[in-house]
N, C-alpha and C positions, 0 to 999 in steps of 0.2 A: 684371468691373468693375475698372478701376485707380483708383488714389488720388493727390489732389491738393493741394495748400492756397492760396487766396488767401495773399495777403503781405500784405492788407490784416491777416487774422489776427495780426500779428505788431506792430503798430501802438502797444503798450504800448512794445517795444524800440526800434522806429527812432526813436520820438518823444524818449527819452533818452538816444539816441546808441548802443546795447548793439549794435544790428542797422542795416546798409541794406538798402535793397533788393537790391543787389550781394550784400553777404555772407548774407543769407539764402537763396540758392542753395545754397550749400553744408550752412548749418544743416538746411535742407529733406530733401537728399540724405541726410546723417546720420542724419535723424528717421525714417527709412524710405519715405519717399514715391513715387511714382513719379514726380510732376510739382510744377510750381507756376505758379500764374496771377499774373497781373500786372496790377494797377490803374493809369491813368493817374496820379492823382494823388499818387502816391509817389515819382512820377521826380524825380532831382535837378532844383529849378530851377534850378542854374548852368550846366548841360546839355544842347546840343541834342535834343531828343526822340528824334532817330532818332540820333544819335552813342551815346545812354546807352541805347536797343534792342540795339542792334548788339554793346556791351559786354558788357550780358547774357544776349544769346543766347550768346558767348562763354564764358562764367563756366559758363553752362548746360551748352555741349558740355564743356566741361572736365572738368567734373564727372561730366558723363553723366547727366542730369536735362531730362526734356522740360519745354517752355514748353505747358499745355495750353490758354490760353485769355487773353485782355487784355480785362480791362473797362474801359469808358470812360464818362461822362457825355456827355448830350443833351439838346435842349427843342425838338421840334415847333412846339411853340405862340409861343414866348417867348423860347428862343434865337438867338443872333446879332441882335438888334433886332425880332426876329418876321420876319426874312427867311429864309422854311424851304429856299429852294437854297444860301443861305449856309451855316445849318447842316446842311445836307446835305454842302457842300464841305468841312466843316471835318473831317463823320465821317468822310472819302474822305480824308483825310490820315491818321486814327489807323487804317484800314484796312494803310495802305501801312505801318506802324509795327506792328503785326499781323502782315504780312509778312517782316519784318527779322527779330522775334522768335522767325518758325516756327511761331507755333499755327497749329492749323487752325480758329479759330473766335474770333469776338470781340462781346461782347457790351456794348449800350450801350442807355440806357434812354430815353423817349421821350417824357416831361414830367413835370412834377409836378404838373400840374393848370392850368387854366384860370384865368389871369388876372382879376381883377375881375370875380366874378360874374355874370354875366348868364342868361341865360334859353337857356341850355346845359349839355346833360350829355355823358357819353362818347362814346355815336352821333352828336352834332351832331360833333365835329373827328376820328369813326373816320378817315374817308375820308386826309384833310392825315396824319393821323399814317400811316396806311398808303401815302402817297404817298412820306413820308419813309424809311420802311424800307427801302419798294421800290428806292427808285432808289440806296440804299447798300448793299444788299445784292445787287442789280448790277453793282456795282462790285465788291463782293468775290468773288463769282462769276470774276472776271474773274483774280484773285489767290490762288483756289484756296481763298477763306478763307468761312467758312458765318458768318451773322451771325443774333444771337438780340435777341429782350425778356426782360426778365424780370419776374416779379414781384412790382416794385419800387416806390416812391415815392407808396404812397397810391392817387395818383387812376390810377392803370394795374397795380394789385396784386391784383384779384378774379381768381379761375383762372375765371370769364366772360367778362371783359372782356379777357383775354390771349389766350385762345383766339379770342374774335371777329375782334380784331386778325392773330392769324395767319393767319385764316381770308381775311382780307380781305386783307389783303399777298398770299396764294397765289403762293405760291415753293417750289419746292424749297429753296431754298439760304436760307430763315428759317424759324428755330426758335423755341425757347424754352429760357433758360436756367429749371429748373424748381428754384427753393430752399423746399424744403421747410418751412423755418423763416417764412419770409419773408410765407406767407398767413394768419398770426396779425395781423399788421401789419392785416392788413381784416378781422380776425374772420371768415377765410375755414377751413373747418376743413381739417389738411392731411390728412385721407385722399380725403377726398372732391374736395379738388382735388388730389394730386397725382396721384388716379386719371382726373381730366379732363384734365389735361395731359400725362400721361407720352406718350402717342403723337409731342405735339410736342418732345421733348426732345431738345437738342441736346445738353447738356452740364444738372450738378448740383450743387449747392451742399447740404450737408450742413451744419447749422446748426439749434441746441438756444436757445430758450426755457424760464424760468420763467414762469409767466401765470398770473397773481391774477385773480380776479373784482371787475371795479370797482362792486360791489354792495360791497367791503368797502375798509379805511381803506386810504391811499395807504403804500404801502413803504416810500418814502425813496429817497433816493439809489442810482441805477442803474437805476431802473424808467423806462419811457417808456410814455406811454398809446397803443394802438390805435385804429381809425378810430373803433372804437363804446367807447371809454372803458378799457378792460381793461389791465393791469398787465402789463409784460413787459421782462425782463431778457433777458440772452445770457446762456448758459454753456457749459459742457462738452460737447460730445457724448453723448448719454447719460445726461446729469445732468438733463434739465429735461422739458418733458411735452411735447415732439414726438415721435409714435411712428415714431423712424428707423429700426427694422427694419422697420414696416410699409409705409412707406414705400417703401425699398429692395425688397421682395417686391411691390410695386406696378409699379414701375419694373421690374423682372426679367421679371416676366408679361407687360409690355408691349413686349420683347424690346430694354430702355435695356443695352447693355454697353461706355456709354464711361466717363468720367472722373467724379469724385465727388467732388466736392471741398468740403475743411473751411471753414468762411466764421467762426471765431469771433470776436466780441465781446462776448466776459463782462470779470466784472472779476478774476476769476484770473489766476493772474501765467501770459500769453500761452502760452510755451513748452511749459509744462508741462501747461494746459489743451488744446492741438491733439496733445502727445503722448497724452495719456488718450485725448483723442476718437478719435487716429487706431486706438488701442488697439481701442476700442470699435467703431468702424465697422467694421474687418477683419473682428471677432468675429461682429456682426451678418450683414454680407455673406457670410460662410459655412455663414450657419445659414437664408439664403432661398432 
């Protein structure tokens, strides 16, 4: 397994100026990593997209630091005005921005749920969302680049309904970005789903909760409630009760040996929290 970090990870510093996206290239590199991913919405906006790609793919070879992965946002159902070829076209440009960057993989998610309720659950819009995958991940086929779900956002975050979805997309060239931390989010438990999805895993987000039982009093500040009510903080790698060795020995058996990357959003001061994690992860991965 090699090691990687989201730059979202780092979002306490770029937000007060300490880091950009640009100079955390080089942070990344220092911190011992192997790679670092890249979030859309971190690019400079005074920036053309693919001019400030181009930059940091630069910054990258400079340094000698691979680009493992670009996430981007999406809506099937609801983005671009509910025209899903539009936002089909629109993923077909962050694909080509994917390209610039040199990952070989880009992952973008596929709603947040169904607009004003009606007499519809996940099976009624599989199909349209697996329409949408399909024909973006098509096009990155075409670009050498493998495109994922993850699960993200609620209404497409049960390792059920992600697997169905891939199931129904049937592609070689789509996966699943598998973040282990992330199916607390549906009160999905992560052994038991990242033992459903490790087969589909294209790439890995390595990401630590704290999780209270919403049977007891609310936290405070930094908690956010899950789908069924439940208390959950970011933190540390290692610090909170996702079992990421077990995880990783899950992943290993099911013969995952790409990128694994730190996803943190606690409220420890950033650097120091993805240094401990990255601490910890190495440790883990060589004890599976």
């Amino acid at each position: 397994m090699k090691f990687s970090v989201s730059v979202y990870s780092f979002m306490q510093y770029i937000q007060d100026g300490r880091l950009t996206p640009l100079t955390c290239i080089e942070k990344v590199k220092e911190m011992g990593f192997d790679a670092i991913e890249f979030v859309d919405f971190v690019f400079q906006k005074d920036e053309n997209p693919k001019e400030y790609a181009a930059k940091l793919r630069e910054e990258a070879d400079r340094v000698g630091l691979a680009i493992s992965n670009f996430a981007v946002g999406a809506d099937f159902l609801s983005g671009s005005g509910g025209d899903l070829e539009a936002e089909v076209e629109k993923l077909k440009e962050k694909v080509d921005i994917a390209a610039i960057l040199g990952c070989p993989t880009m992952r973008h998610d596929v709603t947040g749920g169904i607009p004003d309720r009606t007499y519809q659950g996940y099976d009624n819009v599989l199909k349209r969302l697996a329409a949408g995958c399909r024909a973006v991940t098509e096009y990155g086929a075409g670009k050498g680049i493998k495109t994922m779900t993850e699960n993200h956002g609620y209404f497409s975050q049960d390792s059920l309904r992600v697997e169905k979805l891939i199931n129904t997309v049937e592609s070689d060239n789509f996966g699943q970005l598998v973040d282990m931390g992330n199916f607390l989010c549906a009160d999905d438990d992560p052994v038991t789903a990242v033992g459903r999805c490790a087969p589909y895993a294209f790439y890995v987000h390595a990401k630590d909760f704290i999780v209270k039982s919403g049977q007891g009093p609310d936290p405070g500040a930094g908690f956010f409630l899950s789908r069924g009510g439940n208390f959950l903080r970011g933190t540390i790698v290692g610090h909170g009760d996702v079992p990421v060795q077990q995880c990783l020995r899950i992943l290993k058996r099911a013969g995952y040996d790409g990128y694994v990357a730190i996803e943190f959003e606690g409220m420890e001061d950033c650097v120091q929290g993805v240094a401990i994690g990255l601490e910890n992860l190495k440790k883990y991965a060589a004890q599976v």
